[in-house]
C-alpha positions as CSV (number, residue, x, y, z in Angstrom):
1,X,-276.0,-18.9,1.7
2,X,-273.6,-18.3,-0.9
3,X,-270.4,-19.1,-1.7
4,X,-268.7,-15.6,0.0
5,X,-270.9,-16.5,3.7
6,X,-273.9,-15.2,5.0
7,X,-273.6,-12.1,3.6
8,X,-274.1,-11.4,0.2
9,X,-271.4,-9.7,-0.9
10,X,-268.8,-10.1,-3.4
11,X,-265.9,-12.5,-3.0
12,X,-262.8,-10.1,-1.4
13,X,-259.5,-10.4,-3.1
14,X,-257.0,-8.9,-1.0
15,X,-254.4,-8.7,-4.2
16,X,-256.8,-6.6,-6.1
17,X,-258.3,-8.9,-8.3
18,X,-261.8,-8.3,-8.2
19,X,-264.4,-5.8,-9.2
20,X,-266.1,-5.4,-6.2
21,X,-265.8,-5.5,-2.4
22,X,-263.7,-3.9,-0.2
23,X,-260.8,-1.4,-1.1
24,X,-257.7,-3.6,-0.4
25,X,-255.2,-2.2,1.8
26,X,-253.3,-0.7,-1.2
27,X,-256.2,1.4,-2.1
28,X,-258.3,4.0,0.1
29,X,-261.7,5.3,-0.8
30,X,-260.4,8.7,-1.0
31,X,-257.6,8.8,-3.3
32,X,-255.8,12.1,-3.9
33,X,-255.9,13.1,-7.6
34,X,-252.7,13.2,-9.7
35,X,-249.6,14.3,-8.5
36,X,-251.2,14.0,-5.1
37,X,-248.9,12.4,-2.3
38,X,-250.0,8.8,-1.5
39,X,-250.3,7.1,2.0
40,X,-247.2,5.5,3.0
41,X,-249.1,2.4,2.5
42,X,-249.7,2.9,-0.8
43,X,-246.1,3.2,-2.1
44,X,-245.3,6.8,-0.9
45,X,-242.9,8.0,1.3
46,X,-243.5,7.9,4.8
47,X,-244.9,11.2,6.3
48,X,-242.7,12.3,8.7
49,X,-239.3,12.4,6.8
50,X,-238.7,8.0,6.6
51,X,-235.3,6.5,5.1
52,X,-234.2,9.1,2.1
53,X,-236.6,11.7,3.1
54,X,-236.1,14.6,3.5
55,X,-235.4,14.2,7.9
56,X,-233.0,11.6,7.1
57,X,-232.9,8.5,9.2
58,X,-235.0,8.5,12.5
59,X,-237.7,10.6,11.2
60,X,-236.8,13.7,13.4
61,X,-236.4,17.1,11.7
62,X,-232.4,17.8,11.2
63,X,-230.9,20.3,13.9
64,X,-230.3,24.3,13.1
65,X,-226.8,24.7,11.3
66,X,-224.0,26.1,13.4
67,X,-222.7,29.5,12.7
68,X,-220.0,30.2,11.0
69,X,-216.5,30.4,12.5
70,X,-216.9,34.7,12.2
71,X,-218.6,34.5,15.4
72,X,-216.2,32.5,17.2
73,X,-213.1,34.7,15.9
74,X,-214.8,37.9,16.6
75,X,-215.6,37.2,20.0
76,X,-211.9,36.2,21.1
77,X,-210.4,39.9,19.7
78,X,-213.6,41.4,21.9
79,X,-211.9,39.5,25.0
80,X,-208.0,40.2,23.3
81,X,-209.2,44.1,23.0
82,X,-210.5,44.0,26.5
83,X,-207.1,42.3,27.9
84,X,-205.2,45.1,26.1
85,X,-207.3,48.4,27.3
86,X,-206.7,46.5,31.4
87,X,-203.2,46.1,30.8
88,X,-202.7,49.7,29.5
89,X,-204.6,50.9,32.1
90,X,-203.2,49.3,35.4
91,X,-199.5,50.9,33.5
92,X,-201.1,54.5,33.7
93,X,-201.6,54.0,37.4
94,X,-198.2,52.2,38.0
95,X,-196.6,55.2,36.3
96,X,-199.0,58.0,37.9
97,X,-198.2,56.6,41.3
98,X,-194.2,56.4,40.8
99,X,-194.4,59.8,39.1
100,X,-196.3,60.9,42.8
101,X,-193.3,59.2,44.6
102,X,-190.5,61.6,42.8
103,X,-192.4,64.5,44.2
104,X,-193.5,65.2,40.6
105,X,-190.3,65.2,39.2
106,X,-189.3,63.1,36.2
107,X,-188.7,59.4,36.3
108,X,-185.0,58.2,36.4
109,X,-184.0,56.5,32.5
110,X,-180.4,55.9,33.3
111,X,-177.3,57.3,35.1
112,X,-176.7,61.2,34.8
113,X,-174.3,61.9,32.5
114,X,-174.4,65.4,32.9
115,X,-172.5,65.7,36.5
116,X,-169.5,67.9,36.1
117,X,-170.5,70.5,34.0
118,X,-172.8,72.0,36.6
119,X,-171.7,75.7,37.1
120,X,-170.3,75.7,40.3
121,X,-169.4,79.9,40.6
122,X,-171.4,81.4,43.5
123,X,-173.3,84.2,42.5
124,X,-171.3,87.9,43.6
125,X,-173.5,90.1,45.3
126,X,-174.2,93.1,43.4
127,X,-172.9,96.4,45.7
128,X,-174.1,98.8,43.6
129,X,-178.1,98.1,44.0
130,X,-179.9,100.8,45.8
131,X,-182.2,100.2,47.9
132,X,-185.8,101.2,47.4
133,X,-185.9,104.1,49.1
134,X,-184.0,106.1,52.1
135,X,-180.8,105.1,53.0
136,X,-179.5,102.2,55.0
137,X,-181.8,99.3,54.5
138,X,-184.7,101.6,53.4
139,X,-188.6,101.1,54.0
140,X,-189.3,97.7,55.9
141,X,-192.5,97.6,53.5
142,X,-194.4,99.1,50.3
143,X,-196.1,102.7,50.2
144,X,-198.1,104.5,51.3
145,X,-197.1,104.5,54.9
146,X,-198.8,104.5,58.1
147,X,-197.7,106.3,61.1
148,X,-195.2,104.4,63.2
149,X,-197.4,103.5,66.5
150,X,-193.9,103.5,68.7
151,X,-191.8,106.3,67.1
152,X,-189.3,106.0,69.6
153,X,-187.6,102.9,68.0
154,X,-186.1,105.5,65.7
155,X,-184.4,106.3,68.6
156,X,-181.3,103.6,69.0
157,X,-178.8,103.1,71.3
158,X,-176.0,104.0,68.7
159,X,-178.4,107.2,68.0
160,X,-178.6,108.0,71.8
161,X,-174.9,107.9,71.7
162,X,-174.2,109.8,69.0
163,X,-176.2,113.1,70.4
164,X,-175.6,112.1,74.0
165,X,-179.2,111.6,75.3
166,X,-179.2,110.7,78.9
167,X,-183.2,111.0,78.9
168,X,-185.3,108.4,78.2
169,X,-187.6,109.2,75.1
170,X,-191.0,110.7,75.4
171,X,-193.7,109.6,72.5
172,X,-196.6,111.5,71.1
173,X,-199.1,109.7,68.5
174,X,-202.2,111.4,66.9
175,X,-204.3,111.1,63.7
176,X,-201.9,113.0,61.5
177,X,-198.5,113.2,64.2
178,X,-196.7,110.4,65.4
179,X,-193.6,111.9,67.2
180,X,-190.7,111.4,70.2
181,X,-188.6,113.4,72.1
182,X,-185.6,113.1,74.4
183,X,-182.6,115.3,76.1
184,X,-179.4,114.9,76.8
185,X,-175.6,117.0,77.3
186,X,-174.9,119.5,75.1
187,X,-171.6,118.8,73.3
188,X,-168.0,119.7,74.2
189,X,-167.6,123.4,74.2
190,X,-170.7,124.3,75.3
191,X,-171.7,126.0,79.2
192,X,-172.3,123.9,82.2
193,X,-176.0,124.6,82.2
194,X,-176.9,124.0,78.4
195,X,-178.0,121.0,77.1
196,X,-179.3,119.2,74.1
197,X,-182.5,118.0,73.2
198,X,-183.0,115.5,69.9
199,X,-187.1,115.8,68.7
200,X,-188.3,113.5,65.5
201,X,-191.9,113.4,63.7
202,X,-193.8,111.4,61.6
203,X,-196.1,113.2,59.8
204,X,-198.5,112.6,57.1
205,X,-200.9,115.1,55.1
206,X,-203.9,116.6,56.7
207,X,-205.7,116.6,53.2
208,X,-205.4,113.1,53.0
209,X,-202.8,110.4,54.8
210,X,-202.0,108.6,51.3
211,X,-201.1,111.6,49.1
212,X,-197.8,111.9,47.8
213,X,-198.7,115.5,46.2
214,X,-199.5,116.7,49.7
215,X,-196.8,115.3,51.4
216,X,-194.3,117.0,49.1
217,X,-196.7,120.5,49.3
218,X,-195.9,119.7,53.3
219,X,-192.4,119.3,52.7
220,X,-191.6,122.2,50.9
221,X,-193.5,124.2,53.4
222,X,-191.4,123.1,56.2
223,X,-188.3,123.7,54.5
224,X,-189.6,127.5,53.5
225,X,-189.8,127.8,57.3
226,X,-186.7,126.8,58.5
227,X,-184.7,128.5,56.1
228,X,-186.0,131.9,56.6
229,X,-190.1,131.7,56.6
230,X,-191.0,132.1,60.0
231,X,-189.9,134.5,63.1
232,X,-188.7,131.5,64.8
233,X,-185.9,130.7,62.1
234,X,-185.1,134.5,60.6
235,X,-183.2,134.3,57.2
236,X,-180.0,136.1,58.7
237,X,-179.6,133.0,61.5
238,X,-179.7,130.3,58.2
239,X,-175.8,128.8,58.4
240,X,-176.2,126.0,55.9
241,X,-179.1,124.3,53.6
242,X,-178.1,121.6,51.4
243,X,-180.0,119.0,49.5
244,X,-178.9,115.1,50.8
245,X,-178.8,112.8,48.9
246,X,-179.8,108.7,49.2
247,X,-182.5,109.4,51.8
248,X,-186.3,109.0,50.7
249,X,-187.8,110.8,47.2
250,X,-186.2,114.2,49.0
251,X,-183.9,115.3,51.8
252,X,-182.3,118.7,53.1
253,X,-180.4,119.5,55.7
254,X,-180.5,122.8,57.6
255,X,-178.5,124.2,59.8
256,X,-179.5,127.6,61.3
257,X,-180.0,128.9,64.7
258,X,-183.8,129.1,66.6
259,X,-184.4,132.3,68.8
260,X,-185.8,131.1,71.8
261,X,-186.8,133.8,74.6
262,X,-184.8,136.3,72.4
263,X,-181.9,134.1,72.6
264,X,-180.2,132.1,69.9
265,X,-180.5,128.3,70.2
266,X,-177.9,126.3,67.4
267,X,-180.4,124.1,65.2
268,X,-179.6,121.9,62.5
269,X,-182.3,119.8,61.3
270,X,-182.7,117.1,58.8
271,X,-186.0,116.6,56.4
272,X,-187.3,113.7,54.9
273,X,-189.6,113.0,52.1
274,X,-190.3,109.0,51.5
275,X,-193.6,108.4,49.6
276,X,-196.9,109.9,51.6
277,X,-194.6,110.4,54.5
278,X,-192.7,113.2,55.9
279,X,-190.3,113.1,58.7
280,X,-188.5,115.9,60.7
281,X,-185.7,115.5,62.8
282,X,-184.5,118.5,64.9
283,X,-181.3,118.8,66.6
284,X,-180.8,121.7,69.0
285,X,-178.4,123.4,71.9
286,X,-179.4,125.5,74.4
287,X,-179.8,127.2,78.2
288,X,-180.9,129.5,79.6
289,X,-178.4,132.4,79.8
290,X,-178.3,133.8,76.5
291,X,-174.3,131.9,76.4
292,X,-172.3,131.5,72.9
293,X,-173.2,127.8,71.9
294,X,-171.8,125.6,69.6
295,X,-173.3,122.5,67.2
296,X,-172.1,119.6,67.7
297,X,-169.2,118.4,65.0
298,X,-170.0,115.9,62.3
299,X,-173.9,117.2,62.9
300,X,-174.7,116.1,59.1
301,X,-173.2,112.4,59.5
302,X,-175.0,112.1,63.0
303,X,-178.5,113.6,61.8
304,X,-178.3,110.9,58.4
305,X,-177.4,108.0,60.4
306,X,-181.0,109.2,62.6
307,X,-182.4,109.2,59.6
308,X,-181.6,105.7,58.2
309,X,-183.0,104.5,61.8
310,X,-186.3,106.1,61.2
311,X,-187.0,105.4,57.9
312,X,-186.4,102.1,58.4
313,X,-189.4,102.0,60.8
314,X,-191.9,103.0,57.9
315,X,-194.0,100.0,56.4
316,X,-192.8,97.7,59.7
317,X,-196.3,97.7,61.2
């Protein structure tokens, strides 16, 4: 047996001193070439980052770095910004809703300074403004006009009185004729027997109910007639035709005398032209004896004043 024990191997020296045996702990079997690392028992560094290395103390790989402060500042004007756009937005609806309050009128931003230099003068009602059309009050509404469906309202109590009409009024109404009739005493002057009869119509082209141009052709048709046209009203009985004015576009008056049974009949009547519309009112005196009769006085005042009354009816329905 030799001096190293039973087997025959060469005498170990732990410190590195021999030739032979086994590697001492200092030295592997596989030792990296140059510049290689070495085993952390062989004087390198330890492998997972010991004192110095590069994981500093405890070996553990060093935490990610914090950002910056940018991030931090950036995200308190995002929630500054956000504060702002609220705050502007909750004054919108504060100021809508007040606004709404004041029945849209502007909000109050201190005392009125104006007062007492507000005009105070009423306004002076103009006199001289015409009305649109006819006299009196005119139309009740716009051209072109319709036939009145109760002529008769033409017929007012003031108008009864004037012309004495003890009857009450008779109406007519067709496509083209809308008309009323009444009698009554004949004036002053005048025969027992004879009386008075007050007609009106409303009348509007056959050619076509909203033509002006016909209704004027119509109007100067009817006063042809009564001033001579016609073997009704011969030229020798006309007393009187004058144009009136302030009632409708056109107005005459006629006063002449209607032969009736081969008697004369005293006749004044009064035409009107207002738009599409013409309108005929015919006062008249008569009886049956063939007597001397006489017109009523004031007949032209009387027969405008009718007038007024039924022009006032056009446009009203």
């Amino acid at each position: 047996m030799s001096e190293n024990g039973p087997y025959n191997q060469p005498p170990q020296n732990p410190y590195g001193g021999g030739t032979g045996g086994q590697p001492g702990y200092g030295q592997g079997p596989y030792q990296g070439g140059p510049g290689q690392d070495q085993g952390m028992y062989a004087g390198g560094q330890p492998p997972y980052g010991g004192p110095g290395g590069p994981g500093g103390p405890g070996g553990y790989p060093p935490p990610p770095p914090q950002s910056g402060g940018g991030g931090g500042k950036a995200g308190l004007w995002v929630v500054i910004g956000g504060g702002a756009i609220i705050v502007v937005l909750v004054i919108a609806v504060i100021v809508m809703l007040v606004t709404r309050d004041n029945g849209g009128g502007e909000i109050a931003t201190g005392p009125d300074t104006t007062q007492g230099t507000e005009e105070t003068d009423e306004p002076v009602d103009d006199d001289t403004a015409e009305p649109d059309s006819g006299g009196g009050d005119g139309p009740a509404g716009e051209p072109p006009y319709a036939l009145p469906i109760e002529p008769c309202d033409a017929i007012t109590e003031q108008v009864s009185t004037d012309f004495i009409l003890r009857d009450n009024p008779s109406k007519s109404v067709s496509d083209n004729r809308a008309s009323c009739t009444a009698t009554g005493d004949a004036p002053e002057g005048n025969p027992e027997r004879a009386y008075s009869s007050l007609w009106l119509e409303y009348a509007t082209p056959y050619a076509g109910s909203d033509s002006v141009e016909g209704a004027s052709s119509d109007y100067q048709d009817s006063l042809s007639s009564y001033t001579g046209g016609s073997d009704y009203y011969p030229e020798e009985n006309l007393e009187e035709e004058k144009e009136i004015d302030g009632l409708g576009d056109e107005a005459h008056l006629i006063i002449t005398e209607n032969i009736i049974l081969d008697d004369p009949a005293p006749t004044a009547i009064m035409l009107v032209r207002a738009a599409n519309m013409n309108i005929e009112i015919t006062y008249q005196v008569s009886d049956f004896e063939g007597s001397d009769l006489t017109m009523v006085d004031d007949v032209e005042a009387l027969l405008t004043n009718s007038a007024e009354e039924a022009i006032a009816l056009l446009g009203a329905e």
